[in-house]
C-alpha positions as CSV (number, residue, x, y, z in Angstrom):
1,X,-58.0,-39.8,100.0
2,X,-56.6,-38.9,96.9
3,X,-59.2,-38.1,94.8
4,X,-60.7,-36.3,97.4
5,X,-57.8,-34.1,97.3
6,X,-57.6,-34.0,93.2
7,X,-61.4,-33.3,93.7
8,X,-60.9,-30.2,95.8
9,X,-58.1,-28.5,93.4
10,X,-60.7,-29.0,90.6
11,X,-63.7,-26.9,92.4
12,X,-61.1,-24.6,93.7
13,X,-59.7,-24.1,89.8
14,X,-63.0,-24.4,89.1
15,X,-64.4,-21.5,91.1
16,X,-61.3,-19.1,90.7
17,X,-61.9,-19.2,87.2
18,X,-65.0,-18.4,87.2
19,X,-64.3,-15.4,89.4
20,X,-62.0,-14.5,87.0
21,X,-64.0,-14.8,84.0
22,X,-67.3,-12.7,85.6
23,X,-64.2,-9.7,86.9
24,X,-63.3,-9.8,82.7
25,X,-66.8,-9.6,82.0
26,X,-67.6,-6.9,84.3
27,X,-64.6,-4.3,83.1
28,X,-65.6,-5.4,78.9
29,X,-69.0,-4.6,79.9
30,X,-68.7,-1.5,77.5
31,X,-70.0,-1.7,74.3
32,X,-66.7,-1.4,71.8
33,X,-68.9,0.6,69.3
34,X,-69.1,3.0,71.4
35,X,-66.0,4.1,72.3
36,X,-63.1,5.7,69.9
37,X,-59.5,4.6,70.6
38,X,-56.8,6.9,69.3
39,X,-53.2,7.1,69.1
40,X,-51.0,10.6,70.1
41,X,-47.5,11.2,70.6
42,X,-45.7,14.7,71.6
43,X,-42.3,16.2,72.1
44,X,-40.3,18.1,74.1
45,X,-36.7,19.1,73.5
46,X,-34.2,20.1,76.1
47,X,-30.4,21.1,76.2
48,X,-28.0,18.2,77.5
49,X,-26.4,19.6,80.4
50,X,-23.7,16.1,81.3
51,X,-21.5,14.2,79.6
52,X,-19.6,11.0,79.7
53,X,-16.2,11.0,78.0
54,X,-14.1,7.3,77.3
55,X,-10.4,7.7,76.7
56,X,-8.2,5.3,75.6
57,X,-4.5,4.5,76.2
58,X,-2.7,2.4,73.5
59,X,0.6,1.1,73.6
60,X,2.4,-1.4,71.4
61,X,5.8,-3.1,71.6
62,X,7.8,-6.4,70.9
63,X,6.8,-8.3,74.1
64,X,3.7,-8.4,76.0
65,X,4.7,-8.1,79.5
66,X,6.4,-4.8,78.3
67,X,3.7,-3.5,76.7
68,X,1.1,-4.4,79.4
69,X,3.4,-2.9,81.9
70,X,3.6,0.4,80.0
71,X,-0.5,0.4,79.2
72,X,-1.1,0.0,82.8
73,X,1.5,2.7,83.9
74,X,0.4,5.6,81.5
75,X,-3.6,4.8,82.3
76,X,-2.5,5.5,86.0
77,X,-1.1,8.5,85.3
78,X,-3.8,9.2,83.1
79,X,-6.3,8.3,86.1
80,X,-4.5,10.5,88.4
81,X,-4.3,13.7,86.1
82,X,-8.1,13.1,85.9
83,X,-8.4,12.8,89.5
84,X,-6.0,16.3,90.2
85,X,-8.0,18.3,87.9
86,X,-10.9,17.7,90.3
87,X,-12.8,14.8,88.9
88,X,-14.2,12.4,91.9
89,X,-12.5,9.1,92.1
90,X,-16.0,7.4,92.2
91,X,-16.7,8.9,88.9
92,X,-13.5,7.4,87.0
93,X,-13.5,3.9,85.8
94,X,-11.3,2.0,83.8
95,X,-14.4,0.4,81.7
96,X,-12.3,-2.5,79.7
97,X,-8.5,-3.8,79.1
98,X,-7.3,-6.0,75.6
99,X,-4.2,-7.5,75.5
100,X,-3.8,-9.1,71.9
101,X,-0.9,-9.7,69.2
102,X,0.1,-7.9,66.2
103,X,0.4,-9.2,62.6
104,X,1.7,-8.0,59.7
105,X,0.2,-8.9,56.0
106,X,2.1,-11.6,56.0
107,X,0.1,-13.4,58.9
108,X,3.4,-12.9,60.9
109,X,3.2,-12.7,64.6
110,X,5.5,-8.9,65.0
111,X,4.0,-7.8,68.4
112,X,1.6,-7.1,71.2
113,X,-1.3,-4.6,71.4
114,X,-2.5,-3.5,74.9
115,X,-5.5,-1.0,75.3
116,X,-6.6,0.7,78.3
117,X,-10.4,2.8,78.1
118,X,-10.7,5.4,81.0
119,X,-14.7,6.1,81.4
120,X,-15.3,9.3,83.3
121,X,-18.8,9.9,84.4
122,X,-21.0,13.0,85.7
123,X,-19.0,15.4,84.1
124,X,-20.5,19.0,83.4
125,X,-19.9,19.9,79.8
126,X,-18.3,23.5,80.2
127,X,-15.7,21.2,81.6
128,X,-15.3,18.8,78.7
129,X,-12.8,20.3,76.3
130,X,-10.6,21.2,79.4
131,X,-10.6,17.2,80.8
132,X,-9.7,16.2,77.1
133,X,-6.6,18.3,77.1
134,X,-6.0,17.2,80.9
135,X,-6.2,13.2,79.9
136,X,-4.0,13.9,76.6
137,X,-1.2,15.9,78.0
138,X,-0.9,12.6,80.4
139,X,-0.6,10.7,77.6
140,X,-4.5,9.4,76.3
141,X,-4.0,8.4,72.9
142,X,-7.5,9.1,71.8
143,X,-11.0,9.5,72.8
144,X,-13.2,6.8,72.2
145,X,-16.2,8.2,72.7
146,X,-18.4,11.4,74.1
147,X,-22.1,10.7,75.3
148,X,-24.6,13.7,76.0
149,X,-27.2,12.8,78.7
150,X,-29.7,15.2,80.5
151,X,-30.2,15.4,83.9
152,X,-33.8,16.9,83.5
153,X,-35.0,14.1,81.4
154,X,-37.5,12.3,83.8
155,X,-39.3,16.0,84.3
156,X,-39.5,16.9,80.3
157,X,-40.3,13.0,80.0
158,X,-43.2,13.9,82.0
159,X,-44.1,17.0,80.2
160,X,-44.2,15.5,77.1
161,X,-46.3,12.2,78.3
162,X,-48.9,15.3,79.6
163,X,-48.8,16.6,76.0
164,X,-49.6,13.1,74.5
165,X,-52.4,12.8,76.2
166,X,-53.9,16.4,75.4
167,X,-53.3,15.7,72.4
168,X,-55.5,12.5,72.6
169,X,-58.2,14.1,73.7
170,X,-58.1,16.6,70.9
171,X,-58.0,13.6,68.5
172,X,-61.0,11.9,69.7
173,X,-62.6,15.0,70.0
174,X,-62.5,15.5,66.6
175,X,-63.0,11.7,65.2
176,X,-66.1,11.6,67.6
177,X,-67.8,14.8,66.1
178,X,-66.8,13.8,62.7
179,X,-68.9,11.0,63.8
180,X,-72.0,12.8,65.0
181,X,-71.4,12.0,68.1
182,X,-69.8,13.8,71.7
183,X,-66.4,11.8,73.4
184,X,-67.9,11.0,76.8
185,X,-65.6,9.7,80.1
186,X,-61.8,8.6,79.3
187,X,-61.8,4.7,79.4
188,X,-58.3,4.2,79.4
189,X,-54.7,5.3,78.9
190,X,-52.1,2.9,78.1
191,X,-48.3,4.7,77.6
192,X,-46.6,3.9,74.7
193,X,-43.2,2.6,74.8
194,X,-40.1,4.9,76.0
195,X,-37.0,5.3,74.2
196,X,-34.9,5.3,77.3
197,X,-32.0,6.3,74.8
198,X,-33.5,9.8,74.5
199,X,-31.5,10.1,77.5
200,X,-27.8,10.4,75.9
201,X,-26.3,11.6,72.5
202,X,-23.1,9.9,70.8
203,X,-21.0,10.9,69.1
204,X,-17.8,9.8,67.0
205,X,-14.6,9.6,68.9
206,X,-12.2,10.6,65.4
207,X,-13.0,14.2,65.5
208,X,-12.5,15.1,69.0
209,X,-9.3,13.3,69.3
210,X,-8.2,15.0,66.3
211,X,-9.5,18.7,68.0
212,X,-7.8,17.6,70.9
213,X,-4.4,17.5,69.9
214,X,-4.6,21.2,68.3
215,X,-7.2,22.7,71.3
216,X,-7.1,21.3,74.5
217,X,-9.6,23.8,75.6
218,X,-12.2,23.0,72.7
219,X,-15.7,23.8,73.1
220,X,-18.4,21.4,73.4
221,X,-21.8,22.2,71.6
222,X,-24.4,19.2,72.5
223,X,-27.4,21.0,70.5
224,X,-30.5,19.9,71.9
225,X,-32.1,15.8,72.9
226,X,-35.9,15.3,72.1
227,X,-37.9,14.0,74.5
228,X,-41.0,12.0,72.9
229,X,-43.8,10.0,74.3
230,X,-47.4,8.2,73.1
231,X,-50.4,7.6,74.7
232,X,-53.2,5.1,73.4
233,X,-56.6,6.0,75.0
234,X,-60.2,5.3,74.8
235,X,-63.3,7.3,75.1
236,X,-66.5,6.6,75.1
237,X,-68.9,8.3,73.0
238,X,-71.7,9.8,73.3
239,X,-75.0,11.8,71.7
């Protein structure tokens, strides 16, 4: 009864690879020669229109309980000046907390070190400069970081994947009349690989928190992002 069973797996591995093999066979039926593959790539650039701002809230001190407590204290107030300038509560996080001590250059243990980072999300940049004055005056002791992000990019990533693959075309257009020949019906398109992190722009925390503490109403210029995407395609070719 066993090897009847082990006998029946066989055929059936048996038959659905050979299935598989003649479905292969059928879509490389194509000759190779006759086609022309070709590479093309195309952007499009747009104007970031969000950002995402992390502020941080350092305090230091002699004990760590004490300088926990005080961390914890000014981020709330921090949190809720945030909050009463109109920011939603859902897009406000507190995005990581450090506790750790404090040496001097002597390897001696002088104190603690507590840091609080404050991520606020979805914010329109017009409104940028203004929120880093808001979260400073409450008693942010810097901003850690400012991130660009576009909330277009999935319709200019688009634009630009249809500009890849004109430009394709164009290419074996050119390669297959360079060859004497005509580029016949499209093959295949395959899409390159997407750099997902088109989608924001960093930049250094130092400068604004140095701007913030002499303009709390600074300006925000996020230039533009560019969008790129590749196509490979085949063609068949033709007399």
């Amino acid at each position: 009864m066993r090897n009847m069973h082990l006998t029946t797996l066989l055929l059936t591995a048996f038959v659905c690879t050979a299935l598989t093999g003649a479905a292969v066979r059928a879509d490389d039926d194509r000759d190779p020669e006759e086609t022309v593959t070709v590479q093309a790539s195309a952007s499009v650039y747009t104007v970031p229109d969000k950002a995402r701002i992390t502020f941080e809230v350092t305090k230091e001190g002699s004990q760590a309980d004490s300088v926990q407590s005080e961390a914890s204290q000014t981020a709330a107030a921090v949190t809720d000046a945030i909050e009463g300038s109109g920011v939603e509560e859902k897009s406000i996080q507190t995005s990581s907390y450090s506790l750790g001590p404090k040496y001097n250059d002597s390897n001696k243990l002088i104190g603690y070190t507590a840091t609080v980072s404050i991520t606020v999300r979805d914010l329109d940049i017009s409104e940028a400069g203004r929120l880093i004055g808001t979260a400073t005056g409450a008693g942010a002791t810097g901003v850690d970081s400012v991130q660009y992000f576009c909330s277009d990019y999935d319709d200019r990533y688009e634009e630009a994947l249809a500009k890849a693959v004109a430009a394709a075309a164009k290419k074996a257009d050119v390669l297959a009349h360079a060859a004497g020949r005509k580029p016949g019906d499209v093959v295949s398109v395959t899409e390159g690989y997407q750099d997902t992190s088109a989608r924001y722009e960093y930049a250094s925390g130092a400068q604004y928190e140095l701007a913030a503490a002499s303009d709390s109403a600074m300006n925000f210029d996020p230039g533009v992002t560019e969008i790129e995407a590749s196509v490979t395609a085949v063609y068949e070719l033709k007399d």
